[in-house]
C-alpha positions as CSV (number, residue, x, y, z in Angstrom):
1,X,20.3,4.7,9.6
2,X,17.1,5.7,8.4
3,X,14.2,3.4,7.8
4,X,14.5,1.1,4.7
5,X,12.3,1.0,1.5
6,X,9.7,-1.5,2.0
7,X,7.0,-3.7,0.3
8,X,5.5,-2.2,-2.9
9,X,7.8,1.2,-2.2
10,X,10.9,-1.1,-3.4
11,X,9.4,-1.7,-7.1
12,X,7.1,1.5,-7.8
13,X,9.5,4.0,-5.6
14,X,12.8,3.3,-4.9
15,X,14.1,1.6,-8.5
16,X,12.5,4.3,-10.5
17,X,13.9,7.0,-8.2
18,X,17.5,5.3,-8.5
19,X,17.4,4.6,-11.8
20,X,16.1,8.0,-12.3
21,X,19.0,9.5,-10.5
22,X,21.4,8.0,-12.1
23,X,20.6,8.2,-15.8
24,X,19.9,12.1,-15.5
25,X,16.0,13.6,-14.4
26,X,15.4,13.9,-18.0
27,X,14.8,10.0,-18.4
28,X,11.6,9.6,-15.7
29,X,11.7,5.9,-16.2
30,X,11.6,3.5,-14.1
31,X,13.1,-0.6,-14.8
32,X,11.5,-2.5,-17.7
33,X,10.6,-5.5,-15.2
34,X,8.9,-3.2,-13.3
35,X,5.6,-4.3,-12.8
36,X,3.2,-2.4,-13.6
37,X,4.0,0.6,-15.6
38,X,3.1,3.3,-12.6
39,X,3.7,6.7,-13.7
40,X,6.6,8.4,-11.9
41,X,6.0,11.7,-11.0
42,X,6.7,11.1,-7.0
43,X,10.4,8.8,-7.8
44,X,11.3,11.8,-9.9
45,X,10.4,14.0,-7.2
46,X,12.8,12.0,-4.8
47,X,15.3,12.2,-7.5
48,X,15.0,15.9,-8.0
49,X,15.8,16.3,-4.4
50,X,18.6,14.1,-4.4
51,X,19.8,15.8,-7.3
52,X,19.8,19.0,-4.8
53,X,20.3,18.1,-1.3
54,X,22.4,14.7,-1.7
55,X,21.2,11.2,-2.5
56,X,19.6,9.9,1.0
57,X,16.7,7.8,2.8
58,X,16.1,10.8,4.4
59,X,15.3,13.1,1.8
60,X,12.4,10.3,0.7
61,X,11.2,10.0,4.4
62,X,11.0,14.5,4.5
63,X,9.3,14.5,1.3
64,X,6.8,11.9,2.8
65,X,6.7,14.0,5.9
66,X,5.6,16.9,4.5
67,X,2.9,14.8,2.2
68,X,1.2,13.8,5.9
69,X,1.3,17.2,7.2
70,X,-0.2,18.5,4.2
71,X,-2.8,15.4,4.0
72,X,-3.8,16.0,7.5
73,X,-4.7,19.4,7.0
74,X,-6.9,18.1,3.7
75,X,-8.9,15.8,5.8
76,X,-9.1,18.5,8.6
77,X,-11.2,20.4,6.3
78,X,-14.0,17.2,6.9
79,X,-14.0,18.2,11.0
80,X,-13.4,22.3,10.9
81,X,-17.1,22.8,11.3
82,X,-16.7,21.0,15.1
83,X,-15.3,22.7,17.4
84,X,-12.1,22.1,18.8
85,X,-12.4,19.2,21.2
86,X,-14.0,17.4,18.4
87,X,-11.1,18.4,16.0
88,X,-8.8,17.1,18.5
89,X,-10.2,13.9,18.6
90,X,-10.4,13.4,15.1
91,X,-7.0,14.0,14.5
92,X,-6.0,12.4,17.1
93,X,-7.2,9.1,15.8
94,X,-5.6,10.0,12.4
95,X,-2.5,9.9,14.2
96,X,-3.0,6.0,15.2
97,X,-4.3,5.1,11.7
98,X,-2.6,1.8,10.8
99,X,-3.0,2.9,7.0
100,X,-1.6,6.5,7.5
101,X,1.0,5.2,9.2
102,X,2.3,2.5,7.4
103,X,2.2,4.2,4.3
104,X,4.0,7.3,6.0
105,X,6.7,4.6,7.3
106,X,7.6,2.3,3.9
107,X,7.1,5.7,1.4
108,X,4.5,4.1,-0.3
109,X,2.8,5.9,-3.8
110,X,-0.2,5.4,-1.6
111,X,0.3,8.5,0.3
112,X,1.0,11.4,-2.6
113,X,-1.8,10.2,-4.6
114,X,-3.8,10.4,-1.9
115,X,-3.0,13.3,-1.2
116,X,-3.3,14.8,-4.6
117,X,-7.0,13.1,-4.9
118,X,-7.9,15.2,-1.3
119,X,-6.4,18.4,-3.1
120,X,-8.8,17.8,-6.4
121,X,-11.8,17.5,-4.0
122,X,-10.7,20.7,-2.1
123,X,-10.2,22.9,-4.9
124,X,-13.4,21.6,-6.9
125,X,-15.6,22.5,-3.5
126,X,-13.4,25.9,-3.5
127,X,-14.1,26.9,-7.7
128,X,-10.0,26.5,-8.0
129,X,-10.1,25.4,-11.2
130,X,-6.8,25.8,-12.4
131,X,-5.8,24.1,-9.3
132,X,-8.5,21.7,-9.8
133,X,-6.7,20.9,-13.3
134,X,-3.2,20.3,-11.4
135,X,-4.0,18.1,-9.0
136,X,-6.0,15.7,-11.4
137,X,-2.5,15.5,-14.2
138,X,-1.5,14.7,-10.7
139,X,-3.8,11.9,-10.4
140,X,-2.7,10.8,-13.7
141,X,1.2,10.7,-12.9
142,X,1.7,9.4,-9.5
143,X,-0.2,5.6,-9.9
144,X,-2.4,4.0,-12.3
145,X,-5.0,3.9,-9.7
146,X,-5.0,7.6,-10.2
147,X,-7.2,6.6,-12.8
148,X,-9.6,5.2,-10.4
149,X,-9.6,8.2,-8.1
150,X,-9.8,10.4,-10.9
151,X,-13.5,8.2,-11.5
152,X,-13.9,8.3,-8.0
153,X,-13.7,12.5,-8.0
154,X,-16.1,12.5,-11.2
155,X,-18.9,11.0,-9.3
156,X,-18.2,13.1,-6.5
157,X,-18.3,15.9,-8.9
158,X,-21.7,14.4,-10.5
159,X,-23.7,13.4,-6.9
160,X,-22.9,17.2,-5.6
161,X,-24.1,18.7,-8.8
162,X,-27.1,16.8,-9.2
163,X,-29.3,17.1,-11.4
164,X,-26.5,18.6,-13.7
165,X,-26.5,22.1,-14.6
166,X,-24.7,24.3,-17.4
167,X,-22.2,24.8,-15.0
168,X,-21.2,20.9,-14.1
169,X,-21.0,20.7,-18.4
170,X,-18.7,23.8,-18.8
171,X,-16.7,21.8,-16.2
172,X,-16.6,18.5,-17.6
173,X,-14.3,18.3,-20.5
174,X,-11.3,19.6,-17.8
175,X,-11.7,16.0,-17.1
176,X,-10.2,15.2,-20.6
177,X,-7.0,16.6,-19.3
178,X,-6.0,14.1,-17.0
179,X,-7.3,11.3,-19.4
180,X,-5.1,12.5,-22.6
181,X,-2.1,13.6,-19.5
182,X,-2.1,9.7,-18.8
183,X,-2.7,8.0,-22.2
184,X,0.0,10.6,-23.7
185,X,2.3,8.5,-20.9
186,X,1.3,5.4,-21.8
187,X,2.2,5.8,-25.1
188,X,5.8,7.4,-24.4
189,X,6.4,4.3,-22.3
190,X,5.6,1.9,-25.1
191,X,8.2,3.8,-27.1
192,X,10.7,3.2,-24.3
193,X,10.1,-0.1,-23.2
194,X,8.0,-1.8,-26.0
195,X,4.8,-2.2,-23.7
196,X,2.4,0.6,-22.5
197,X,1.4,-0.4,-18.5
198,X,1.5,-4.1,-18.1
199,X,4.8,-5.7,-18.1
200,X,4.5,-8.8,-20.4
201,X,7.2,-10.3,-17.3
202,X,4.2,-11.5,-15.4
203,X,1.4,-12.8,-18.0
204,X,-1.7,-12.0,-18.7
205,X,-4.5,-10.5,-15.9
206,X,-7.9,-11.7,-17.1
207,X,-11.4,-10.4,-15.8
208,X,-12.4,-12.3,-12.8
209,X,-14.9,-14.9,-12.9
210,X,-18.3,-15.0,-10.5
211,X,-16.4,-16.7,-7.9
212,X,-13.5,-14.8,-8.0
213,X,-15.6,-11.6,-7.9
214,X,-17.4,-12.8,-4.6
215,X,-13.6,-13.5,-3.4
216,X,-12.8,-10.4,-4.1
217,X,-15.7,-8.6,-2.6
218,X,-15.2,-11.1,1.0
219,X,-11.8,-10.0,1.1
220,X,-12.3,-6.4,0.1
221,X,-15.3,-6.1,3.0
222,X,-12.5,-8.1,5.6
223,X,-10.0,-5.5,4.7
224,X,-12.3,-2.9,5.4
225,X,-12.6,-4.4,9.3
226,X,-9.1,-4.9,9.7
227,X,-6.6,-3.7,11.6
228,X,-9.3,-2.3,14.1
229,X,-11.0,-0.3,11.5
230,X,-13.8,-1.7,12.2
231,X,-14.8,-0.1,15.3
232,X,-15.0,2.8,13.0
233,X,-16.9,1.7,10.1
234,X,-19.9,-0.3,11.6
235,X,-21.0,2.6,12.7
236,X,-20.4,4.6,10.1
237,X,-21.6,2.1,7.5
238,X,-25.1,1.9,9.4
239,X,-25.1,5.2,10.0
240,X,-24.7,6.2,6.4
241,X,-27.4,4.0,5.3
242,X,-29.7,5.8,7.1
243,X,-28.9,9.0,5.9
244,X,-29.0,8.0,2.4
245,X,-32.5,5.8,3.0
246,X,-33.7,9.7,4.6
247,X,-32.5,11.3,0.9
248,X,-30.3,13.4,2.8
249,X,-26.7,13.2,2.5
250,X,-24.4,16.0,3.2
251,X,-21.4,16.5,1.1
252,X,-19.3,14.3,2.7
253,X,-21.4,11.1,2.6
254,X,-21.8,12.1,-1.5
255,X,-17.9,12.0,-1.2
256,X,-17.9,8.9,0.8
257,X,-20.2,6.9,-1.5
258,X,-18.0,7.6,-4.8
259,X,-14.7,6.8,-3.2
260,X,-16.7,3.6,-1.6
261,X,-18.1,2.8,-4.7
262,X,-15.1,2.9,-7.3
263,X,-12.8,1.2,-4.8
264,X,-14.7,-1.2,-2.5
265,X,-17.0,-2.5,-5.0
266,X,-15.5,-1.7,-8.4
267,X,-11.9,-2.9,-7.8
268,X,-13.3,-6.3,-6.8
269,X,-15.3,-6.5,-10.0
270,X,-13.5,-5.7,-12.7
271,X,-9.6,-7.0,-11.4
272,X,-8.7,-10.5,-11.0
273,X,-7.6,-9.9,-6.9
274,X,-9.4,-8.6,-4.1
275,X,-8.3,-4.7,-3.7
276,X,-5.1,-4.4,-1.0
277,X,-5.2,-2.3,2.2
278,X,-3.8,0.5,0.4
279,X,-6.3,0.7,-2.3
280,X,-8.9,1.6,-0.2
281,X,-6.5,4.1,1.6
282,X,-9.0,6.8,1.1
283,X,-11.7,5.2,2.8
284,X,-10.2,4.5,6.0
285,X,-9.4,8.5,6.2
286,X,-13.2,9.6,5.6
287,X,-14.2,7.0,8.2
288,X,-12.9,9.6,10.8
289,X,-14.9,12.5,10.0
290,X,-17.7,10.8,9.5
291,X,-17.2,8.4,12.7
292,X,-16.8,12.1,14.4
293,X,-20.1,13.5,13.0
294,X,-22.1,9.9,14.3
295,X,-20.8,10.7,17.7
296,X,-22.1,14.4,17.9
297,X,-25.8,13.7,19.0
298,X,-24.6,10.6,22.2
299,X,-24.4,10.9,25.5
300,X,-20.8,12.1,26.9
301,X,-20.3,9.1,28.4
302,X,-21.1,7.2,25.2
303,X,-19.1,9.4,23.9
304,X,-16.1,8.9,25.9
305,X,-16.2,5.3,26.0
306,X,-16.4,5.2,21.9
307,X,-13.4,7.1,21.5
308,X,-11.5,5.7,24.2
309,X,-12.2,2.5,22.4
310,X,-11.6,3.9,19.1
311,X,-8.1,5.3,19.8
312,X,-6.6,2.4,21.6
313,X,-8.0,-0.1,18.9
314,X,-6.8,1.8,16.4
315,X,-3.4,2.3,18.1
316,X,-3.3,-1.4,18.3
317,X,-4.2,-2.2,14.7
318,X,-0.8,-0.8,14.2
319,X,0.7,-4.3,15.4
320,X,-2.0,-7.0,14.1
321,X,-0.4,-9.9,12.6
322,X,-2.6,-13.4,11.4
323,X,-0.7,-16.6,11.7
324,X,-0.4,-17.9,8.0
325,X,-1.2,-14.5,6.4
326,X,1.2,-12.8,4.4
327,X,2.4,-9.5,6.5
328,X,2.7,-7.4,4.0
329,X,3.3,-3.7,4.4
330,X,-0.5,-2.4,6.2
331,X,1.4,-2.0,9.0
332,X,4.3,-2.0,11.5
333,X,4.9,-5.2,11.8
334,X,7.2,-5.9,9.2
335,X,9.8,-3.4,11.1
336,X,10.8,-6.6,13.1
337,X,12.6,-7.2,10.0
338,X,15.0,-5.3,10.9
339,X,16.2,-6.8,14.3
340,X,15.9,-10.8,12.1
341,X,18.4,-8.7,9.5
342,X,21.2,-8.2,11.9
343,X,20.5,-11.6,13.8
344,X,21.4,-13.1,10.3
345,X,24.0,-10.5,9.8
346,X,25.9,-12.0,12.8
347,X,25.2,-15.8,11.6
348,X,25.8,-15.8,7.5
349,X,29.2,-15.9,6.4
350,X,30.2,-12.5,4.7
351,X,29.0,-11.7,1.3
352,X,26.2,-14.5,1.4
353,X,23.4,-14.0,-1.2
354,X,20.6,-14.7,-0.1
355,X,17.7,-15.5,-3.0
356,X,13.5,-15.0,-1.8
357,X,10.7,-13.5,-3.2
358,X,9.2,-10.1,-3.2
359,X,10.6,-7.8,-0.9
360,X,12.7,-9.7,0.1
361,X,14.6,-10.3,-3.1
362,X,15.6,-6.5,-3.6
363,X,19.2,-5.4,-3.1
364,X,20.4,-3.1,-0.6
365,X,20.9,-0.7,-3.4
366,X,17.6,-0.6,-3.8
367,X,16.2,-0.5,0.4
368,X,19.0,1.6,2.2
369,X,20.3,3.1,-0.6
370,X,23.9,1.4,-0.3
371,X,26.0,-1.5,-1.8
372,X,27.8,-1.8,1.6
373,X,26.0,-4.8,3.4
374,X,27.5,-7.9,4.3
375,X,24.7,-10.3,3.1
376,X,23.2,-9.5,-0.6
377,X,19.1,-10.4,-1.8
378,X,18.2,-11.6,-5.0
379,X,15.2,-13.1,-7.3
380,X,14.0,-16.4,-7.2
381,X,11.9,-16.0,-9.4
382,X,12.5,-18.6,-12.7
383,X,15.1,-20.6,-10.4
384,X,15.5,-24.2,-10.2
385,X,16.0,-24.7,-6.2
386,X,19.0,-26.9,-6.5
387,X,21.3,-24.2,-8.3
388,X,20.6,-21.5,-5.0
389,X,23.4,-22.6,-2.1
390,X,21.4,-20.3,0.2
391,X,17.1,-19.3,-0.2
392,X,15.3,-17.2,2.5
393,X,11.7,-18.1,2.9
394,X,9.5,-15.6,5.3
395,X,6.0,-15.0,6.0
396,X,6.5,-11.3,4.7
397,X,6.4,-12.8,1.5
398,X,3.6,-14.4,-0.3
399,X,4.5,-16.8,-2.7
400,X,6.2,-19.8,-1.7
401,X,3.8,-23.1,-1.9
402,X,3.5,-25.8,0.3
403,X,4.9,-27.8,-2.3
404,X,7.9,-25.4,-2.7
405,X,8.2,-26.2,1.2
406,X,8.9,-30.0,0.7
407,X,10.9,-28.7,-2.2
408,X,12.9,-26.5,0.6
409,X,13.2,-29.6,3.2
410,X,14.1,-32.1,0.6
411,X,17.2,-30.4,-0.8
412,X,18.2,-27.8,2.2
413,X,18.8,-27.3,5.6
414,X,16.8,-24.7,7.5
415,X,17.7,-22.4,10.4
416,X,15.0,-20.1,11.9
417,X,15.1,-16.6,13.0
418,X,12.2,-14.9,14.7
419,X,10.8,-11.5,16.1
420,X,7.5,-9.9,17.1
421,X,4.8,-11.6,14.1
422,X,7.8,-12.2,11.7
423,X,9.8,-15.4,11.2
424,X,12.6,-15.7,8.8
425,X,13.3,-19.6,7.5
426,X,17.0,-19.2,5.8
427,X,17.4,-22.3,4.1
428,X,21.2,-23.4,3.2
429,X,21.7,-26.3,0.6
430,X,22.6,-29.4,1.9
431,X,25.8,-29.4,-0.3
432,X,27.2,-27.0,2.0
433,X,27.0,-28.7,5.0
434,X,30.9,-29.8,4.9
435,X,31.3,-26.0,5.1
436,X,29.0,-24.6,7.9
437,X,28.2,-28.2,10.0
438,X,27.2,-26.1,13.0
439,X,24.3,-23.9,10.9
440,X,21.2,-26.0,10.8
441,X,19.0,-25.8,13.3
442,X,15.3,-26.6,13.2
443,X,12.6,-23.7,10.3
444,X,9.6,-22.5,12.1
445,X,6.9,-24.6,13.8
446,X,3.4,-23.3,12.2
447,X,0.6,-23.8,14.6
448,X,-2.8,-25.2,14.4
449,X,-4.0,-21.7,13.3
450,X,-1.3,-20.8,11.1
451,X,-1.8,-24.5,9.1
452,X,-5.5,-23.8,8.8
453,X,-5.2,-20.0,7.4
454,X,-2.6,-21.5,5.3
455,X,-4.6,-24.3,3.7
456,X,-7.5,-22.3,3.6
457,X,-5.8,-19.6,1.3
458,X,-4.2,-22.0,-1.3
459,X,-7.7,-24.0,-1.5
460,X,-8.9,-20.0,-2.3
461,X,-6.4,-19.4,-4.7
462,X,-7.0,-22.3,-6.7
């Protein structure tokens, strides 16, 4: 069996591609609880090719496949002035990428629209203009962050034109395009589902206040450290200051400073939470080249012992994990999910449904493509505790409180399962202990750290 949906995937990907399956490719919509609105250009794409080669996780996963090869080969275009030892390295450290890789893994929206923003840059530095135009409806119908990207290309476009000429102003109303391509969906959507590209499900999203801002920005700058990336961009951060402080940035560093700008210091401003791993996807992939170009000028044993370091870093950041933090999906970790799944498989009696927060709520029809499992996932979301016989409680999801905890040990029974930086807490109501006698066991034992990172983030989020 191929490798699930996972994470954000589930909601953005794999519901609208179903749904879009199933109701015919002329209806590109995705649930009305989805949240947000994304557009859906990539699930009907998966559609489309289930529609031709047969409904399967492997069809998503080949379409992802050839999205790296082509992204790759976009980036490439960053390191093809070195020669080839230096391309090498580069793309060997693309390889190890947390980011890259994760997002290649869960079939995230992450990776077309990254893609499609790298094929925009290359077509604008090539005079492709109808191209050029493509990619940026692309932009517009893959994520709403292609909105942010398409900003991000705009100053690119404006720092590498500087000071503008007739030509930059013959150019600029293409950027119209996009903007009317993505407004003209917005507005088909709110015929559909009543509401244009923020599900009224979840509330209201205000603008952040000062301190949120400077929570946003602290995470946003951790984020850019993590998962070993920082052995890539303290050098390159210091290194790019200089060049700017000289007045002579290249075109990549002009590139680099409107993708840093818009989604390292923008997101964090104007949105209510700090900017996830995959928001800054772009980033982490210009760190290379430019990580590459800082290394031209050492010595070779510098050099060596910088990429050595780099690489295996890097290869490691692909199996980080924080007590107390959320997993999420920035990268493999969560795959130990697997191994917990058909623990519980062998324990839970047949046909349990299990009910958890996101991902962990989505049905199998939903993450392998297939009704034929023996335990079943649903919301929690707006239920009382005491209705649910059985509730699963993990720390791949986010949003259970400490006071949902003492909720959970009050009225239920727990029995752990655990594998490499996951743990899984199934909790069964104490009414059906008559039933299964033998089941409880002891939930997991959070250490010192994991209490503190735990605490810590709830006083945050206050």
């Amino acid at each position: 069996m191929s490798l699930p949906f996972w994470g954000d995937s589930i909601a953005s990907v794999s519901k609208a591609a179903v749904r879009i399956y199933e109701e015919g490719l002329h209806r590109p919509w995705n649930y009305p609880t989805a949240d947000p609105g994304h557009p859906t250009l990539f699930p009907w794409l998966i559609a489309l090719c289930w529609t031709l080669f047969g409904k399967t996780l492997w069809m998503a996963h080949a379409l992802i496949a050839l999205g790296v090869g082509a992204l790759l080969r976009l980036i490439g275009q960053f390191v093809q002035l070195y020669d080839e030892k230096w391309q090498f390295a580069a793309y060997a450290l693309l390889f190890v990428s947390p980011l890259l890789v994760s997002q290649a893994v869960e079939i995230s929206l992450a990776l077309p629209l990254t893609l499609a923003f790298f094929a925009a840059v290359r077509a604008l530095k090539k005079g492709k203009t109808l191209f050029w135009v493509l990619c940026m409806i692309a932009l517009s119908l893959l994520h709403l962050q292609g909105m942010l990207l398409l900003a991000a290309l705009g100053l690119y476009d404006i720092f590498r034109s500087w000071p503008l000429k007739k030509a930059w102003w013959k150019r600029f109303p293409l950027y119209l395009i996009p903007l009317c391509t993505f407004a003209l969906w917005a507005w088909f959507h709110y015929q559909e589902f009543g509401w244009a590209l923020i599900t009224p499900n979840f509330g209201q999203r205000g603008a952040p206040d000062p301190g949120a801002i400077l929570y946003n920005l602290g995470i946003g700058t951790w984020r850019l450290l993590d998962l070993g990336y920082f052995i890539l961009f303290i050098p390159v951060f210091f290194a790019f200051l200089k060049i700017l402080l000289k007045g002579r940035p290249g075109d990549l560093d002009r590139l680099f400073l409107a993708v840093f700008l818009i989604l390292c210091l923008f997101i964090p401003v104007i949105f209510p939470y700090p900017p996830n791993h995959r928001y800054i996807f772009p980033v982490y992939l210009l760190m290379v080249p430019l990580f590459i170009r800082w290394l031209q000028n050492k010595s070779r044993t510098f050099r060596s012992v910088w990429l050595s370091l780099a690489f295996l870093i890097l290869l490691s950041g692909n199996i980080w994990y924080y007590p107390g933090k959320c997993l999420g999906d920035q990268n493999l970790v969560f795959l130990s999910y697997a191994d917990i799944e058909s623990e519980m498989m062998e324990v839970l009696p047949e046909g349990t449904t299990l009910y958890s927060f996101a991902p962990l709520n989505n049905p199998s029809k939903f993450t392998y493509l297939t009704e034929s499992r023996k335990i079943r996932y649903e919301d929690l979301y707006e239920h009382d505790f005491a209705e649910l016989d059985w509730i699963v409680e993990s720390n791949v999801n986010c949003e259970f409180t400490s006071e949902m905890r003492d909720t959970l040990r009050d009225q239920f029974v727990p029995r752990v399962f655990e594998s490499y930086g996951v743990y899984v807490n199934v909790w069964m109501n104490k009414r059906l202990l008559e039933h299964y006698p033998d089941f409880a066991d002891k939930e997991h034992q959070p250490g010192p750290a994991e209490q503190f990172i735990r605490s810590m983030k709830e006083k945050l989020q206050r």
